[in-house]
C-alpha positions as CSV (number, residue, x, y, z in Angstrom):
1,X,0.0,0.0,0.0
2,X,1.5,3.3,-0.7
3,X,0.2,6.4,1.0
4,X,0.3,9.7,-0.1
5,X,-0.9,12.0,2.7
6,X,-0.9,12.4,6.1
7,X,-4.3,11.9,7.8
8,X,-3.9,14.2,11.1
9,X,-1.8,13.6,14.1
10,X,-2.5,11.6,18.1
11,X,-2.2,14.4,20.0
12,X,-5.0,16.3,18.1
13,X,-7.0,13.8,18.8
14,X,-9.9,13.7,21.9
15,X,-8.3,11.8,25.0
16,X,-11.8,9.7,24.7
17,X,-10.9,8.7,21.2
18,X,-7.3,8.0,21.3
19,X,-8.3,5.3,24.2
20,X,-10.6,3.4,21.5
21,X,-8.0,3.5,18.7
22,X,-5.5,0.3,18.3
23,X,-2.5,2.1,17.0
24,X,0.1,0.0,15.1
25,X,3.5,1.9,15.2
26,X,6.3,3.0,12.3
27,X,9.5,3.8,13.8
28,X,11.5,6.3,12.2
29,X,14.6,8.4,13.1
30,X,14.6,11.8,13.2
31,X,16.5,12.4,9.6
32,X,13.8,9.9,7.9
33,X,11.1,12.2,9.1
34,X,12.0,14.8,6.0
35,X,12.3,11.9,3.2
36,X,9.1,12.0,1.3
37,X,9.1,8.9,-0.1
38,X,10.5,5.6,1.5
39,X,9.7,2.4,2.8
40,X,8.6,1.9,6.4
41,X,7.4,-1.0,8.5
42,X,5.4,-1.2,11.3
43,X,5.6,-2.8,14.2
44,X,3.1,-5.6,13.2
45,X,5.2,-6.1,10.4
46,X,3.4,-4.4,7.2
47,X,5.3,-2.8,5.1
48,X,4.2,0.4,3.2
49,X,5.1,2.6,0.7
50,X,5.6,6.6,1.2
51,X,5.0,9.2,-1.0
52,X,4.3,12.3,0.4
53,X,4.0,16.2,-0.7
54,X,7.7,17.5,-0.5
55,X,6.6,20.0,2.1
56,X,5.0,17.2,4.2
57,X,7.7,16.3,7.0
58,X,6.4,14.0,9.2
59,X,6.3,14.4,12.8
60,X,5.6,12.2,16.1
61,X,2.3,11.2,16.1
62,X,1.4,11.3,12.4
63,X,-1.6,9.2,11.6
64,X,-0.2,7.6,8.4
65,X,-3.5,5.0,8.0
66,X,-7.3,5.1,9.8
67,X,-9.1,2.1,8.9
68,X,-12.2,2.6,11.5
69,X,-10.2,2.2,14.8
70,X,-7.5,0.6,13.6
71,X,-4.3,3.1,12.9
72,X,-1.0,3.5,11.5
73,X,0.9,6.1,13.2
74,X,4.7,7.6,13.1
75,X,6.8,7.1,16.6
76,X,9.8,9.1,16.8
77,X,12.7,6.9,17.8
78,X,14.4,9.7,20.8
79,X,17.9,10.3,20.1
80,X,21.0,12.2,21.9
81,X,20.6,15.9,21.3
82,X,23.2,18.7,22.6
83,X,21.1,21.4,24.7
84,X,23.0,24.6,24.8
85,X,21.9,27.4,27.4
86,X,24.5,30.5,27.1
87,X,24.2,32.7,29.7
88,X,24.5,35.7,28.5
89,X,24.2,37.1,24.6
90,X,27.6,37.9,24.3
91,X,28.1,33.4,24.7
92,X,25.1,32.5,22.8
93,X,26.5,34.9,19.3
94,X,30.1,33.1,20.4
95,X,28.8,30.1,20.6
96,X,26.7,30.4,16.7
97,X,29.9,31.9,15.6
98,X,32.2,28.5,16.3
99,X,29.1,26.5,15.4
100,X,28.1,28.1,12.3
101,X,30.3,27.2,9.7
102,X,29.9,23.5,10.9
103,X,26.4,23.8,9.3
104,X,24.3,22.0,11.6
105,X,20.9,22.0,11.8
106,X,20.0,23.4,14.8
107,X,16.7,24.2,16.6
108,X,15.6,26.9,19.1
109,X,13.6,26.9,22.2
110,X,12.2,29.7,24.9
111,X,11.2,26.5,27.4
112,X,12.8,23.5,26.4
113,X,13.9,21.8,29.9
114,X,17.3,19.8,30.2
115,X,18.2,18.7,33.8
116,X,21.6,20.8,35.2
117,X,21.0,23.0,32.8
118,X,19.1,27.1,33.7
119,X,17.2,27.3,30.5
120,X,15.5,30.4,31.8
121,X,16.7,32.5,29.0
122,X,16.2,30.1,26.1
123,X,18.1,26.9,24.2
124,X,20.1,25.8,21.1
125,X,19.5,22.2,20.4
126,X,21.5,20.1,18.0
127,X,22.1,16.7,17.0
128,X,24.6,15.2,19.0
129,X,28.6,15.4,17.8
130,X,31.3,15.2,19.7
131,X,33.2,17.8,17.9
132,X,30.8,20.4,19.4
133,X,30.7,19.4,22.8
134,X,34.8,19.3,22.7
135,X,34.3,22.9,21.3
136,X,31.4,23.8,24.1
137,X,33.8,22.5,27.0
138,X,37.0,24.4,25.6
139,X,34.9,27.9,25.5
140,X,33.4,27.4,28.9
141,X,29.7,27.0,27.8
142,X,26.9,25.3,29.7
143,X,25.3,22.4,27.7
144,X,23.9,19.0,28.5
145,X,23.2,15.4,26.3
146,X,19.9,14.5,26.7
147,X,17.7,12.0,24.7
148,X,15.1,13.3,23.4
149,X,12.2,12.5,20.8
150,X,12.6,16.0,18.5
151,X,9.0,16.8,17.2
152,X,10.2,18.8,14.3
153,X,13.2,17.1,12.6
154,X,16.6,19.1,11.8
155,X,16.8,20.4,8.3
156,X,19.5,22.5,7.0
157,X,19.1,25.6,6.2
158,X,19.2,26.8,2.4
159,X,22.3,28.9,2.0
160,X,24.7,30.3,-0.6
161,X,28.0,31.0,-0.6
């Protein structure tokens, strides 16, 4: 079976009606969440085919398949992410500085919690490398590894040269 769109999302779903559902899981990893077409198979064992919009990243939760209350549904596998809280401006355009010409995909949060870690004034997240935390620990800055199911996957930025 191939499926071309995504049919809504778990979490928008009443409490009352997720309890009736029987949802059958895909796992995916966070960087097959932007591929638009692929393979996947679920944890019952069916396989299925993906072809989806290009602007149709798929996110934790996605209902891929509603056959009454049966469902097909995307589970985030979590993953080691680097949570960076500068503590002042002055670190955080530092830390972008060293980290920029790396191009990693990074994502920004006002309330994103990380234990150890004051993340009071806001957080860099990215994939987890250990190039970058050599480079946090030689300027000083406070990070922490945490695993983590991302909702929105990391996708590089277009840029030019």
């Amino acid at each position: 079976m191939i499926i071309t769109a995504i049919e809504g999302n778990l979490a928008d779903l009443p409490a009352a009606e997720r309890e009736q559902l029987h949802v059958e899981r895909v796992q995916l990893a966070s960087a097959d969440l932007t591929k638009r077409i692929q393979r996947v198979r679920s944890d019952h064992g069916r396989e299925f085919g993906l072809r989806l919009a290009a602007d149709a990243d798929l996110r934790d939760g996605d209902i891929l398949l509603r056959e009454g209350s049966d469902v097909v549904a995307v589970s985030v596998v979590s993953q080691d992410v680097i949570v960076i809280a500068p503590r002042s401006v002055v670190e955080a355009l530092r830390v972008a500085h060293g980290l920029g010409n790396r191009h990693l995909p990074a994502q920004f949060f006002a309330d994103f919690k990380a234990p150890g870690l004051d993340t009071s004034a806001g957080v860099m997240v990215v994939q987890h490398d250990r190039t970058v935390t050599h480079f946090l620990d030689h300027e000083g800055t406070p990070y922490a590894v945490v695993e983590r199911v991302m909702e929105v996957p990391f996708r590089h930025a277009a840029h030019t040269h």
